[in-house]
MIROTOR-481556 format. One record per residue (C-alpha): z, y, x; residue in one letter. Coordinates in steps of 0.1 Angstrom, whole numbers, plus 2048, in hexadecimal, padded with zeros to 3 digits. Example, Ala and Ser with C-alpha at 12.3 -4.5 7.8 and 13.67 -1.06 7.14 Angstrom:
BEGIN
  pz  py  px rodren
 84E 7D3 87B      a
 847 7F5 889      s
% end
This chain:
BEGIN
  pz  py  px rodren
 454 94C D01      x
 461 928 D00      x
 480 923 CEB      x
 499 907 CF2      x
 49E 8F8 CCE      x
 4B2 8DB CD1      x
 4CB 8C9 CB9      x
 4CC 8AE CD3      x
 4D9 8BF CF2      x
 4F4 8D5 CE4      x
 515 8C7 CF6      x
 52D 8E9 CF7      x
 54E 8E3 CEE      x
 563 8F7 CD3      x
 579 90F CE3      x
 595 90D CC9      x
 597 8F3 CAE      x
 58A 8FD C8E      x
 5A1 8FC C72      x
 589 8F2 C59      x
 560 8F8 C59      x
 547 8FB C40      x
 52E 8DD C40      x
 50C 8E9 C4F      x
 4F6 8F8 C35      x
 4D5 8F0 C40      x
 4B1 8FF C3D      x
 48E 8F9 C4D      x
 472 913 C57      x
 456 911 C3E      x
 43C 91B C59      x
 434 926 C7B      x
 44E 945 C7B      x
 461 960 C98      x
 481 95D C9A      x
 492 97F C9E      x
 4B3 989 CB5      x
 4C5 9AE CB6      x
 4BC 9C1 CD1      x
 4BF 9E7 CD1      x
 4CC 9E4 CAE      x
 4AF 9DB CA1      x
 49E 9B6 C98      x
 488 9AB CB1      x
 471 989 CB4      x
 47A 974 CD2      x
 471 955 CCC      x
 454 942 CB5      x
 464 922 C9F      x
 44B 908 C92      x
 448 8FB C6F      x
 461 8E6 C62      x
 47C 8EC C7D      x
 49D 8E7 C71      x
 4BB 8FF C74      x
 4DF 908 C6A      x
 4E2 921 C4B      x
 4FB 939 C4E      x
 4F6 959 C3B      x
 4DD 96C C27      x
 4D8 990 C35      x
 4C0 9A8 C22      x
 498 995 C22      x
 4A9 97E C43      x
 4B7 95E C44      x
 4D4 95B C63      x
 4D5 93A C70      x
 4DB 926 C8D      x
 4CE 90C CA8      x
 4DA 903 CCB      x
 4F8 91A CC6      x
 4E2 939 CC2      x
 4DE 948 CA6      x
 4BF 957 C9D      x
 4AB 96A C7B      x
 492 95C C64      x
 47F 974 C4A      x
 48B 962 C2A      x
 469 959 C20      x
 465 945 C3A      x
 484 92E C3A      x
 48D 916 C1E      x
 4B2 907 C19      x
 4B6 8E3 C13      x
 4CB 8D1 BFB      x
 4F0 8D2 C0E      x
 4FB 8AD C15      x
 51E 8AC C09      x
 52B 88A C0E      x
 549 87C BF8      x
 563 86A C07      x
 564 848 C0C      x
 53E 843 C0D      x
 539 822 C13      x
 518 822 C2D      x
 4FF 809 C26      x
 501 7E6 C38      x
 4EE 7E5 C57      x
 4CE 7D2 C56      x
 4D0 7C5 C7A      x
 4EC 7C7 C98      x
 4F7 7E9 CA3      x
 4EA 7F4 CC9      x
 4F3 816 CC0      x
 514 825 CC6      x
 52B 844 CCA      x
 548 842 CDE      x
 564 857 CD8      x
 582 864 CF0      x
 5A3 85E CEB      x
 5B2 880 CD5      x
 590 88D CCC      x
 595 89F CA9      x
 584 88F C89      x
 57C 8A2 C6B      x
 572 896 C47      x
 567 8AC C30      x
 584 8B2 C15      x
 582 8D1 BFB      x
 55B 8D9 C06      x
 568 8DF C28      x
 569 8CD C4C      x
 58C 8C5 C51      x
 599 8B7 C6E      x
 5AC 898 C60      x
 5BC 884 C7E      x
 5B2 87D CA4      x
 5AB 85F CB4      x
 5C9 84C CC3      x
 5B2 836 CDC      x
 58F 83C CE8      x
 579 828 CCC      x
 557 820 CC4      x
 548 82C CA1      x
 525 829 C91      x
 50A 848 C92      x
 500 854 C6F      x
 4F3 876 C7C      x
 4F6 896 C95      x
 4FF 8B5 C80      x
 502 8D5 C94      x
 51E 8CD CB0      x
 529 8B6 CA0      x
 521 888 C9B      x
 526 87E C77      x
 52D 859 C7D      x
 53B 83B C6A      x
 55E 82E C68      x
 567 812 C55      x
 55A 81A C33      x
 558 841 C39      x
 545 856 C4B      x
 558 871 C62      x
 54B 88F C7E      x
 557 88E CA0      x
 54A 8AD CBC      x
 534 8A1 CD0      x
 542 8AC CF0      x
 560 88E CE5      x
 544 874 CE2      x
 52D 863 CFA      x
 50E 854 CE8      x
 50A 82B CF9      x
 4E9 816 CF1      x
 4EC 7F3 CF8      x
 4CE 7DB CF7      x
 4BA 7EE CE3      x
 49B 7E1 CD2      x
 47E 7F0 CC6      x
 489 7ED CA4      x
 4A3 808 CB1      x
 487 81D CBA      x
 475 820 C9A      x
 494 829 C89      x
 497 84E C82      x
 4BE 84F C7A      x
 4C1 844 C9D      x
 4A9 858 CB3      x
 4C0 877 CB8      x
 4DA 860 CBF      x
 4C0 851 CDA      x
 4B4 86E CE5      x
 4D9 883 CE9      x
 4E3 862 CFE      x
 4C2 866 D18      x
 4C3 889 D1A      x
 4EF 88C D21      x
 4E5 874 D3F      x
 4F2 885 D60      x
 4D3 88B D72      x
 4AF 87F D7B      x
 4A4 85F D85      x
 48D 866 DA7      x
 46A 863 D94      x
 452 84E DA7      x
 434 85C DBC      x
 414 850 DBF      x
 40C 856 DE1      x
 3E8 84F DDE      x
 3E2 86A DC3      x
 3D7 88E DD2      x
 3EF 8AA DC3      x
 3E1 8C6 DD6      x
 3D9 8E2 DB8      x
 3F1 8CD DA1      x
 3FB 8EE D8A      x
 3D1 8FC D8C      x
 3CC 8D9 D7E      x
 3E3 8D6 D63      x
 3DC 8FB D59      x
 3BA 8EA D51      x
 3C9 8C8 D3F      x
 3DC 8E3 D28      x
 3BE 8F9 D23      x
 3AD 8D6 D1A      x
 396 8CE D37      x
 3A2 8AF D42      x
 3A2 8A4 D67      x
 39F 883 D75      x
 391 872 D94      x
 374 85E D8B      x
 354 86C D81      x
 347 87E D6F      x
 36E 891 D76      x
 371 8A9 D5D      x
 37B 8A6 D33      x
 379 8C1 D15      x
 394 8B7 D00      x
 395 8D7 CE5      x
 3B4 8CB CD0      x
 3C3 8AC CDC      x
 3D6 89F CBA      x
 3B4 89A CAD      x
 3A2 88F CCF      x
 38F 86F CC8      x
 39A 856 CE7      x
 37D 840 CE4      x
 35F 854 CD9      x
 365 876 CE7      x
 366 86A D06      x
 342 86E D1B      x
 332 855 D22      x
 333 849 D4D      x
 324 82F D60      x
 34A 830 D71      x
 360 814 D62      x
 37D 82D D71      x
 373 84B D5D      x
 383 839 D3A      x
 399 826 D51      x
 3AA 843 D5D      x
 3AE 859 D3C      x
 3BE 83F D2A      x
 3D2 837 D48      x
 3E3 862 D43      x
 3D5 866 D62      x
 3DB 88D D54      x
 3FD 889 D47      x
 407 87E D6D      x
 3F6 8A1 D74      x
 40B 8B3 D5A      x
 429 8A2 D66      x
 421 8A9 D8C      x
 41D 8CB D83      x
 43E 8CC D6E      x
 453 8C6 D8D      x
 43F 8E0 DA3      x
 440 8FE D88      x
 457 8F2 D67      x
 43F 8FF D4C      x
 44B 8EE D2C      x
 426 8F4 D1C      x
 41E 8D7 D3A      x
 437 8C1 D23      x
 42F 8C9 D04      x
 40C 8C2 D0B      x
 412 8A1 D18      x
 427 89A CF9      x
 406 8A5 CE3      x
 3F1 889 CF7      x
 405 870 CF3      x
 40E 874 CCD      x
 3E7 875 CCA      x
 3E3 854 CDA      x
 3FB 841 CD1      x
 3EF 837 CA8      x
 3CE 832 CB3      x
 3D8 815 CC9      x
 3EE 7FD CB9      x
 3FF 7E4 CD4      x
 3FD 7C9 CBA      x
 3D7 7CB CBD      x
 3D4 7CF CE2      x
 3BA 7B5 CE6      x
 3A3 7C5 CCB      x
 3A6 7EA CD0      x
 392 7FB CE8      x
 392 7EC D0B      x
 39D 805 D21      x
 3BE 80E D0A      x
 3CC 7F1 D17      x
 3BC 7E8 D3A      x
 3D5 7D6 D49      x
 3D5 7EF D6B      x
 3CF 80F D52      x
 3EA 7FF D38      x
 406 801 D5C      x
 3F9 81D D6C      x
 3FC 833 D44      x
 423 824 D42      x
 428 831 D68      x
 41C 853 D5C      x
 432 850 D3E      x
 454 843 D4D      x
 44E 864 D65      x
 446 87A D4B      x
 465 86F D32      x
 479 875 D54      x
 472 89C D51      x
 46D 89D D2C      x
 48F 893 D21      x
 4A4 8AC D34      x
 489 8CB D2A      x
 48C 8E2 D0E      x
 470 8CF D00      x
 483 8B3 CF5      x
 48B 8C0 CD1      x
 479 8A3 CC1      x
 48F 887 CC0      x
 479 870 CAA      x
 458 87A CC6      x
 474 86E CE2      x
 478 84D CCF      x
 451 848 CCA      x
 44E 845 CF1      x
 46E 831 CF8      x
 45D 81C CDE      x
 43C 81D CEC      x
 449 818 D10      x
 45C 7F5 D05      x
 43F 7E8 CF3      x
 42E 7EC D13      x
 447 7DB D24      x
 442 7BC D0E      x
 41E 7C0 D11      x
 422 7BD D39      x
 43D 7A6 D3D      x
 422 78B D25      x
 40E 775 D41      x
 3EE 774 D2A      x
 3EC 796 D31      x
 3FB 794 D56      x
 3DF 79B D72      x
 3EB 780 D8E      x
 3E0 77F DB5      x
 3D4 7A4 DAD      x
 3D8 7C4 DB5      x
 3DD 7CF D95      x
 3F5 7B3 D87      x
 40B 7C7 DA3      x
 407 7E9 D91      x
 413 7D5 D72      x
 430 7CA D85      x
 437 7F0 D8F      x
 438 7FC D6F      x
 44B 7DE D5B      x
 468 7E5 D79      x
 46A 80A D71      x
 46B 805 D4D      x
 485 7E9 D55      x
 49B 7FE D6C      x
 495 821 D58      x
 4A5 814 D38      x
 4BF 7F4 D3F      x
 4C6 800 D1C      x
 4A8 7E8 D0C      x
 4B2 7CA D02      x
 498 7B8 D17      x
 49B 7CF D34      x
 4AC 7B1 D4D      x
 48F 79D D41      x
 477 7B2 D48      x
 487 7BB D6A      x
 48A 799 D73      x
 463 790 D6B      x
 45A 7AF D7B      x
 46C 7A5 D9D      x
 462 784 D9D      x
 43F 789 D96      x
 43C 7A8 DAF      x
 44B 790 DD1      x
 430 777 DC5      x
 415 791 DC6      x
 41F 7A2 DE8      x
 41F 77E DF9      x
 3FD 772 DEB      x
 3EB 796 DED      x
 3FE 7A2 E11      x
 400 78C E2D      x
 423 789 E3F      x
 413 79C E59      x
 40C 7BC E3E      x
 3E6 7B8 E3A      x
 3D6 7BA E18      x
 3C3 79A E0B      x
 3AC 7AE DF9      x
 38E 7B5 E0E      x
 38D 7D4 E11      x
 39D 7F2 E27      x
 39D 80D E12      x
 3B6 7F6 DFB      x
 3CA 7EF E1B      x
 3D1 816 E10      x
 3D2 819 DF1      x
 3ED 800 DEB      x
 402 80A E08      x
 403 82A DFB      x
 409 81A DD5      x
 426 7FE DE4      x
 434 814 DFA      x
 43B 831 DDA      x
 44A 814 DCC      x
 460 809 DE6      x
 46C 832 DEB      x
 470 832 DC0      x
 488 814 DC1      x
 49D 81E DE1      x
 4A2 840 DD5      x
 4B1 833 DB0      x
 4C2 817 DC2      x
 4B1 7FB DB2      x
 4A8 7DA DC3      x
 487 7CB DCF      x
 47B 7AE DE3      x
 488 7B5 E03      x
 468 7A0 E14      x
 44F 7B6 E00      x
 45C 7D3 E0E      x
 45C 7C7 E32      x
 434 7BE E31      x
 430 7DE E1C      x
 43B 7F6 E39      x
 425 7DD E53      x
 405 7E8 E42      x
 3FF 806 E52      x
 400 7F5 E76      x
 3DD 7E6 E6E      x
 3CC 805 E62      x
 3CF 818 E8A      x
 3B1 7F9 E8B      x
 39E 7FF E6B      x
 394 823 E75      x
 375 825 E87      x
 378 83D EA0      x
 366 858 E87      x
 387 857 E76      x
 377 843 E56      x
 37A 81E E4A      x
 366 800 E55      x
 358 7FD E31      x
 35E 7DC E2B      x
 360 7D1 E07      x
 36B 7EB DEF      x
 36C 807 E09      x
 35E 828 E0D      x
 35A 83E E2B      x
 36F 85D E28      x
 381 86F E45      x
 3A0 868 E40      x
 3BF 87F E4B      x
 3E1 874 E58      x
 3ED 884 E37      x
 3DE 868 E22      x
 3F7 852 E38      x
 421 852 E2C      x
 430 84E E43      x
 41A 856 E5E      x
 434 860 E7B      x
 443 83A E78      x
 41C 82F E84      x
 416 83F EA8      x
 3F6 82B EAB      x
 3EA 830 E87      x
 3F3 857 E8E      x
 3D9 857 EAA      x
 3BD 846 E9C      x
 3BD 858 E81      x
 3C1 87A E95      x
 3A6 86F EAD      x
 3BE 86C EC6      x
 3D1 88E EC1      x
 3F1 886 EB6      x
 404 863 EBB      x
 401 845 ED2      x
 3E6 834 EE0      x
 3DF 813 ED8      x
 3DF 7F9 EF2      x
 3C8 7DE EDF      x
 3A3 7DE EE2      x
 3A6 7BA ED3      x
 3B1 7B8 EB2      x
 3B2 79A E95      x
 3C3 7A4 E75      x
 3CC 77E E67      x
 3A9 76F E5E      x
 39B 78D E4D      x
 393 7A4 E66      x
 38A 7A8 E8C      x
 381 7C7 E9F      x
 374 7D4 EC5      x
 37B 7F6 ED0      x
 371 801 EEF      x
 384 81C EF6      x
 3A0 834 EE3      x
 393 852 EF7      x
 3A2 84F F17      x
 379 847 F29      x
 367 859 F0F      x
 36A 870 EF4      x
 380 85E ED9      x
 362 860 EBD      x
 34B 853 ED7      x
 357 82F EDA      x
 344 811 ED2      x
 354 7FD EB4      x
 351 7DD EA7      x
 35B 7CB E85      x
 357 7AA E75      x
 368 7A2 E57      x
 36C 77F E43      x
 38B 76E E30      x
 388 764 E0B      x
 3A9 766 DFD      x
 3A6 770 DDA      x
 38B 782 DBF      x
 393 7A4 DC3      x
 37E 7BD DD3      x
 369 7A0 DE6      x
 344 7A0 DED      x
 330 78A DFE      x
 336 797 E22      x
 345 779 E34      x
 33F 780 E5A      x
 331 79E E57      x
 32E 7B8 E6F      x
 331 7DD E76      x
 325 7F1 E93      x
 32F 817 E9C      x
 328 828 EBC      x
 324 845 ECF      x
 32A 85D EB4      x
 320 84A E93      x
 318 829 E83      x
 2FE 815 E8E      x
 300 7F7 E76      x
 313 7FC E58      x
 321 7EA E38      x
 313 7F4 E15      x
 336 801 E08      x
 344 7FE DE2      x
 32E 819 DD3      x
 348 81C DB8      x
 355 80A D9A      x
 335 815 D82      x
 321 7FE D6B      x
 303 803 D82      x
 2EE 7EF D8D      x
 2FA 7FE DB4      x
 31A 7F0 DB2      x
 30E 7CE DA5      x
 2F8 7CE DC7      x
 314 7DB DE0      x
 326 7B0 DDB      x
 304 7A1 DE0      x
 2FB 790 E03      x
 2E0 7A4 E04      x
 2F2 7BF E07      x
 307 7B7 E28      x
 307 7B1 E4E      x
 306 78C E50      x
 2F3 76E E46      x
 2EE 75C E22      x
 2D1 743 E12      x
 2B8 756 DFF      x
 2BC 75B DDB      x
 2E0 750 DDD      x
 302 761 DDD      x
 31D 749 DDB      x
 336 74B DBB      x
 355 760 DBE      x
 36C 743 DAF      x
 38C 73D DBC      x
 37C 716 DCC      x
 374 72E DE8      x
 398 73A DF3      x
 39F 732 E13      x
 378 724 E1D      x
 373 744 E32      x
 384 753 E4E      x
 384 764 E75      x
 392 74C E89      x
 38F 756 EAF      x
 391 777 EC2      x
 39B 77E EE3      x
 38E 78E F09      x
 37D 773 F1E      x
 385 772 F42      x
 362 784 F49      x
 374 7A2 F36      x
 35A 7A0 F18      x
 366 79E EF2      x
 364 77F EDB      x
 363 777 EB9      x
 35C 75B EA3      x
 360 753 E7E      x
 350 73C E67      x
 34E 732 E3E      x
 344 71A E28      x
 33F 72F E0B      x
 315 72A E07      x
 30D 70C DF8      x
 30F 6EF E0E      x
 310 703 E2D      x
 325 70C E44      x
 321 72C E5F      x
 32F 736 E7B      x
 32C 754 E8B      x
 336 760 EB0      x
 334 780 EC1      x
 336 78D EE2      x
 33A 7AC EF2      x
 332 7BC F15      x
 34D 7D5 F10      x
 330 7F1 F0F      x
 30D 7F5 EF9      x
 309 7CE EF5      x
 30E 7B2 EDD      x
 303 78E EDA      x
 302 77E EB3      x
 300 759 EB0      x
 303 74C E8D      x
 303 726 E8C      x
 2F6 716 E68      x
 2FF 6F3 E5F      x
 2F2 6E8 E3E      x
 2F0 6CA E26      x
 2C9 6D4 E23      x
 2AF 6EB E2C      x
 2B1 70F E21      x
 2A3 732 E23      x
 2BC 748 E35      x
 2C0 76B E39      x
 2D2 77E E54      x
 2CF 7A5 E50      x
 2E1 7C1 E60      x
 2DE 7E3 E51      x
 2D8 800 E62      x
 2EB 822 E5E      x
 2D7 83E E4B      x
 2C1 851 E63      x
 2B7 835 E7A      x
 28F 831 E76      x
 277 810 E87      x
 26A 81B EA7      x
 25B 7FC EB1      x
 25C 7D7 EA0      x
 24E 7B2 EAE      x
 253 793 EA1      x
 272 792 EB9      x
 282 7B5 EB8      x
 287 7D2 EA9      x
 28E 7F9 EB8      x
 29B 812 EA1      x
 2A2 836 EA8      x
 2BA 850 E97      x
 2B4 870 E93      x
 2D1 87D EA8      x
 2C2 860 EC6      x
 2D2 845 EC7      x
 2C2 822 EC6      x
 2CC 802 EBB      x
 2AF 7E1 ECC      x
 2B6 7C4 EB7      x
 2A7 7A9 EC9      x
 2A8 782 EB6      x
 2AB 76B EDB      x
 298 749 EDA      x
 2A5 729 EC5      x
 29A 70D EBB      x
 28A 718 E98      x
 279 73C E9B      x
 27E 753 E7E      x
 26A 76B E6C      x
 278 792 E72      x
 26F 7AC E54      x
 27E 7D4 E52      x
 28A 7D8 E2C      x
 294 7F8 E1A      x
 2BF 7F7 E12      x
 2D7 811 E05      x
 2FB 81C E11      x
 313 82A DFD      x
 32E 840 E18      x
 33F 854 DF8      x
 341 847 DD2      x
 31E 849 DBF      x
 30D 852 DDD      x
 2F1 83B DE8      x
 2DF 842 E06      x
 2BD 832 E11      x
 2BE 81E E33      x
 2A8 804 E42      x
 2B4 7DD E4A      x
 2AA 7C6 E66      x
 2A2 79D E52      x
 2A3 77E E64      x
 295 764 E50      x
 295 73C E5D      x
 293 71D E4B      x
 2A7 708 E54      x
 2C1 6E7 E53      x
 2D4 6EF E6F      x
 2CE 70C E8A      x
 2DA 729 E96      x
 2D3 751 E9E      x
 2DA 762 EBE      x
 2D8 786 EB6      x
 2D5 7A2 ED6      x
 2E3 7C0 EC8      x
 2E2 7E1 EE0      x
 2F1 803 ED7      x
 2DC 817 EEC      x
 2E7 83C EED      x
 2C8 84B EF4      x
 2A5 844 EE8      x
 29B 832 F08      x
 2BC 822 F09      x
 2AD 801 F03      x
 2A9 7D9 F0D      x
 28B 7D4 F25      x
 291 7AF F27      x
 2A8 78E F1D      x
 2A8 769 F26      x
 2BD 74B F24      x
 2D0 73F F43      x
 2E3 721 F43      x
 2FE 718 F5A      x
 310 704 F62      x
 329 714 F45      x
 315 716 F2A      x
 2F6 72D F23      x
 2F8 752 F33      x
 2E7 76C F22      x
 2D9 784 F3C      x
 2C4 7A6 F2D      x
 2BB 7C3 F49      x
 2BB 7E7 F38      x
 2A0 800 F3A      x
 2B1 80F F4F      x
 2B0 7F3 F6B      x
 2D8 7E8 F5F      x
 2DA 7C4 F5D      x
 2FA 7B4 F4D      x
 302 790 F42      x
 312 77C F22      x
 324 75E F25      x
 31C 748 F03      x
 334 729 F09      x
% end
C-alpha cells in the first residue's frame, strides 16, 4: 500500500490562526517500520515507512510514539522511532553570510501572519504590510522558516510562493535549498504536455514495465532482454552482455526502460513505475561523472544515447514531481542537477554532432531542457543554441521539398516520426520553433506514397530494411491521401496520379500501375537511387537499381543488416554489395570531398510513352559514370552505363538477385534465372565495343535486422578506359516468359533496341 509521505507538498491552510504553537519536535524511524491508524478501536498497520524518514513528534502513548506527516497522523512502536535534538532558535540569530548570490526566494502576501518563537512557543509577532521577498532557511511542518534581516522568522506556506531565478548548479547541490526547489516544481499548476516519440512501439507498455520492475529489462536491439536483480548495485558497464549490436549498450544507457516506465505511468499511475525509475537513475548517476565524459565508458555519453537518456528524463521528472513519490527532495535536486550538466554538455560544439541526424536529437533535448526549466540560469542560452543549431540541421539534412539527405528510406520515417513529436511537444506548451523546419517536416511524408514498393515495404536503399509497414506507423496519415493508399495497397486513400517520380537528386522511381490494370501487389517497380549529401547512413550505391514485379523482388539491394560489429554490416557499404558499377578492389572514401559529386539528374515519359532515367557520379577514382534507363512500360528495361576514366580499369557491374531465384541457363552473353514461385528474370549484356567477361557469384540479403539470406549475383567484368554497358533486363512472369532475340537498329534517331519475346511479341527501345 503506497503512502504519500511528503513534507514538500503540504499546502493546507490553517483554519483559524493559532494563538501560539509549539515548535515541531522532531524524530526519525530507526528502520523499515508500519505505521498504525485506529480503526475499529483498535491499532492497525496501514502503511510501511522506510528508515530514516522524518516526522513530527507529538505525544508518547503506552510502547507508541504519535506523530505526524502530510497532515496525518499516524503510530510508531517506540522502539522503532528515535527523537532528535529540538532546534530551538534564539532570537536575533544572525544567519551566516551567503557564499554566492541568492536564486532562491519565498515570496510572501501582503497580511500573511509571522511568528517568532518567544517563551518556547511560536507566536505570531506581526503581519506583513506589503507583499515581500525573504530568504529560505528551511520547511518545518506547514510552515517556511525564512530569514529577515538578521533573524529568522516562519510564515504558512499557503502565504508564500517559493520563486527560483537563474539557478545554477551550485543551487542544485545544495541541500538547504532542495525542498525549497522541489516545493516550487511540484506547486506548479499543471503538466507540461510530455513529448512522444512517435517512432517508439508502446503497444504492451504496462506488460513491459511490469518486467523493467521485476528486473528484466527490455529494449529494442538484440539480444532484447536484461536481468537486472537489484539495480542500486547493477554494474553499468560489466553486467551488461556482451552483443555484436552497437544498439544493445546504446539503448540501455540511453533509459530506453525508463521511457517504458514513464509510458506506462500515464497509461496505469503505479508509483512502483516511479520509484523504480528513481532507483536507476540514483544507481547511474556516481558511476558516470560529467566531468570525465570523454574517459568513462563510451556509451554513457554517446552523443545520440546522451539526448535520447535526457528526453526520457525531462519526461519522467514531468510525472515524478507531481506523484506521491516525490518525498525526496535532495533525489529531485540530483536530476535537476544532472539534467543541467547535460545541458552544458549539449550545448558545447566539441561534443555537438553537426549535418547529422543525431546532432538533431541533441538539439531536441537541449530545447526541452531549455523550455522545461526557464528557471536555469543558462536556460535562454541553451534555448537559443538549441534553435539555432536545430534550423541549420533541418535545412542541410531536409531538402525544401521535405526529403531526407540521408540515404536511406527507412530514416525518411524514422525522423518524421521523431521531428514531427517535436513539432506536436512544442505547439502543445506553446514554445517557438523554426517556422521553415516545420513546414518541410510535415512535406516528408508526401515522398514516402513513392518509397513503398507495391508489397507495402521500403526500396532498401542505404540503411533500410524491408518490413511491412502499416498506415499506423504514419502520424498523421489522414493529411496524406496518396501515402494512405500505398501503404493500404490501394484500400483506403487516393490514388496517385504519378508513375514518374524524382525526389531532388536522390531518388527516382517507375511504377506501372496503382492497381487500377492489375492487382495493386502485381505492378512492376523500378528504383534507382544516387545523391551524396553527407556521411550518414551512405554506402556505395550510387545509381543503383531495384526491381520488383509481379508479386515480389526480382533484383534487390543488400539492406543495413543492422548496427552490429560484424563483419555483415561492414559488407552491406561495400560496392560489392550493390546494384551498380564500381572498379575492382575499390570503394571510394566516404569523406565529405564527395558531397555534391553524385546525383539523379533526368526523369521523365518520352513521346513513345516509355520511362527514362539517367544519373551519373564522379565518386570512383578518376571516373566518371553515367547511367540511363529505359522502360517499355511492361516486363522490359534497357541499362546503359557509360565509363569515362583518366586510365584503364577493372570494372564491375553486378545486380543481385532476390533469394529464391536459381541459374537456369548462362552464355557468355546472358543469363536466365528462375524463382521458385516462376518468375524469370533474362539478363542479356547487348554488343559494345569492348566484350566483357559474365560470372554468377554467391551474395547475401539482409530483409529484417541480423538476418542474412543467401542469393546469387549476375558480374559484368570489362577493362576498360572508356566504354559502356547496355544491359537487357526482362521480368518474365512465367518460366518461358523469356527474350528469344535482340539487335541493334539504328535510325535515323539514334540506335533502336528491337528484342521479339518467346512468345512471338516484338517491342522496341529508343536509346537517343
Amino acid at each position: 500500500m503506497a503512502l504519500a509521505l511528503c513534507v514538500l507538498l503540504i499546502t493546507s491552510t490553517l483554519t483559524s490562526k493559532p494563538a501560539s504553537a509549539a515548535e515541531p519536535i522532531i524524530g526519525v524511524t530507526t528502520k523499515l517500520t508500519d505505521l498504525y491508524q485506529f480503526k475499529n478501536k483498535k491499532l492497525t498497520p496501514v502503511a510501511k515507512a522506510s528508515k530514516n524518514m522524518t516526522f513530527i513528534h507529538l505525544r508518547k502513548s503506552g510502547g507508541y510514539e504519535q506523530v505526524q506527516r502530510s497532515g496525518k497522523k499516524y503510530y510508531i512502536k517506540s522502539s522503532d522511532f528515535k527523537l532528535r535534538t529540538s532546534v530551538k532558535p534564539t532570537n536575533p540569530v544572525t544567519p551566516p553570510a551567503p557564499k554566492r548570490p541568492a536564486h532562491v526566494f519565498v515570496q510572501v502576501t501582503k497580511s500573511a501572519p509571522v511568528y517568532t518563537w518567544k517563551n518556547g512557543k511560536l507566536t505570531e509577532s506581526g503581519v506583513v504590510s506589503k507583499n515581500k521577498t525573504f530568504r529560505p532557511y528551511r520547511i518545518s511542518g506547514r510552515y517556511f522558516e525564512v530569514v529577515s534581516g538578521a533573524s529568522r522568522v516562519y510564515i504558512e506556506s499557503s502565504n508564500t510562493k517559493v520563486v527560483l531565478r537563474n539557478i545554477t548548479k551550485e543551487d542544485l547541490q545544495d541541500k538547504q535549498l532542495a525542498p525549497f526547489i522541489s516545493y516550487h516544481f511540484s506547486t506548479q499548476r499543471q503538466k507540461h504536455a510530455p513529448y512522444f516519440d512517435r517512432s517508439n512501439n508502446t503497444s504492451n507498455t504496462v506488460a513491459r514495465a511490469e518486467e523493467t520492475i521485476g528486473g528484466l529489462w527490455t529494449v529494442p536491439a538484440p539480444p532484447g532482454k536484461l536481468t537486472v536483480k537489484d539495480v542500486s548495485t547493477f554494474n553499468w558497464v560489466n553486467q551488461i552482455p556482451f552483443s555484436s549490436s552497437n544498439s544493445f549498450p546504446f539503448q540501455i544507457h540511453g533509459f530506453y526502460m525508463l521511457d517504458t516506465l514513464t509510458n506506462a505511468y500515464t497509461h496505469n499511475p503505479d508509483d512502483r513505475y516511479l520509484a523504480y525509475g528513481r532507483e536507476m537513475i540514483k544507481s547511474w548517476d556516481p558511476k558516470f561523472p560529467i566531468e570525465r565524459y570523454k574517459s568513462v565508458y563510451k556509451w554513457a555519453y554517446n552523443d545520440h544515447g546522451a539526448a535520447l537518456r535526457m528526453i526520457a528524463f525531462v519526461n519522467y521528472w514531468n510525472e515524478y514531481r507531481f506523484s506521491k513519490e516525490n518525498n525526496d527532495p535532495e533525489f529531485h535536486s540530483q536530476l535537476l542537477r544532472m539534467m543541467y550538466e547535460h545541458g552544458n554538455l549539449l550545448a558545447e560544439q566539441s561534443f555537438y554532432r553537426s549535418k547529422n541526424n543525431h546532432g538533431i536529437f541533441q538539439d531536441m533535448a537541449l530545447l526541452m531542457i531549455a523550455e522545461t526549466f526557464p528557471e536555469m540560469d543558462r536556460s535562454a542560452e541553451w534555448k537559443r543554441i538549441a534553435n539555432e543549431r536545430f534550423a541549420a540541421q533541418i535545412d542541410h539534412g531536409i531538402s525544401p521539398t521535405g526529403l531526407h539527405l540521408e540515404h536511406s528510406p527507412s530514416y525518411q520515417l524514422y525522423l518524421y516520426q521523431t521531428l514531427i513529436g517535436m513539432i506536436d511537444w512544442t505547439e502543445a506548451n506553446g514554445y517557438a520553433l523554426d517556422e521553415e523546419s516545420k513546414r518541410r517536416v510535415r512535406e516528408m511524408p508526401k515522398f514516402m506514397a513513392y518509397m513503398l514498393k507495391p508489397n507495402l515495404k521500403f526500396v532498401q536503399f542505404g540503411d533500410t530494411y524491408a518490413e511491412v509497414m502499416k498506415s499506423s506507423s504514419f502520424p498523421y496519415i489522414q493529411n496524406y491521401p496518396e501515402l494512405l493508399y500505398s501503404v493500404t495497397g490501394g484500400t483506403q486513400g487516393q490514388r496517385p496520379t504519378e508513375r514518374i517520380i524524382r525526389q531532388d537528386d536522390q531518388y527516382v522511381f517507375f511504377r506501372q500501375h496503382w492497381g487500377e490494370e492489375a492487382p495493386f501487389n502485381q505492378a512492376v517497380n523500378f528504383a534507382m537511387t544516387a545523391g551524396f549529401h553527407g556521411m550518414p547512413h551512405k554506402h556505395f550505391d550510387d545509381l543503383s537499381i531495384d526491381l520488383y514485379g509481379f508479386g515480389d523482388d526480382y533484383i534487390v539491394e543488400t539492406g543495413r543488416y543492422g548496427y552490429a560489429r560484424a563483419f555483415e554490416r561492414y559488407g552491406v557499404f561495400k560496392g560489392e554489395a550493390h546494384n551498380s558499377i564500381h572498379i575492382e578492389g575499390e570503394d571510394f572514401p566516404v569523406t565529405v570531398d564527395k558531397v555534391g559529386k553524385s546525383g539523379i539528374t533526368e526523369a521523365k515519359q518520352l513521346p513513345n510513352g516509355q520511362f527514362f532515367t539517367s544519373g551519373q557520379h564522379q565518386l570512383m577514382t578518376g571516373t566518371t559514370h553515367k547511367r540511363s534507363v529505359w522502360y517499355d512500360t511492361l516486363q522490359t528495361f534497357l541499362v546503359q552505363d557509360q565509363l569515362t576514366s583518366n586510365k584503364q580499369n577493372a570494372f564491375l557491374q553486378r545486380f543481385h538477385l532476390a533469394p529464391g531465384f536459381s541459374i537456369v541457363e548462362q552464355t557468355t552473353d546472358q543469363v536466365v534465372a528462375t524463382h521458385t514461385d516462376g518468375r524469370t528474370l533474362h539478363m542479356i549484356q547487348l554488343p559494345t565495343s569492348t566484350q566483357g567477361t559474365l560470372t554468377v557469384g554467391d551474395s547475401h540479403v539482409s530483409y529484417a535486422d541480423y538476418t542474412w539470406f543467401e542469393r546469387k549475383q549476375l558480374i559484368t567484368r570489362k577493362v576498360i578506359k572508356s566504354g559502356e554497358y547496355v544491359t537487357l533486363l526482362h521480368l518474365g512472369k512465367t518460366p518461358d516468359d523469356r527474350v528469344q532475340s535482340v539487335n541493334w537498329v539504328e535510325s535515323s534517331e539514334g540506335r533502336v533496341i528491337q528484342y521479339t519475346l518467346a512468345n512471338g511479341h516484338t517491342a522496341e527501345i529508343q536509346v537517343n
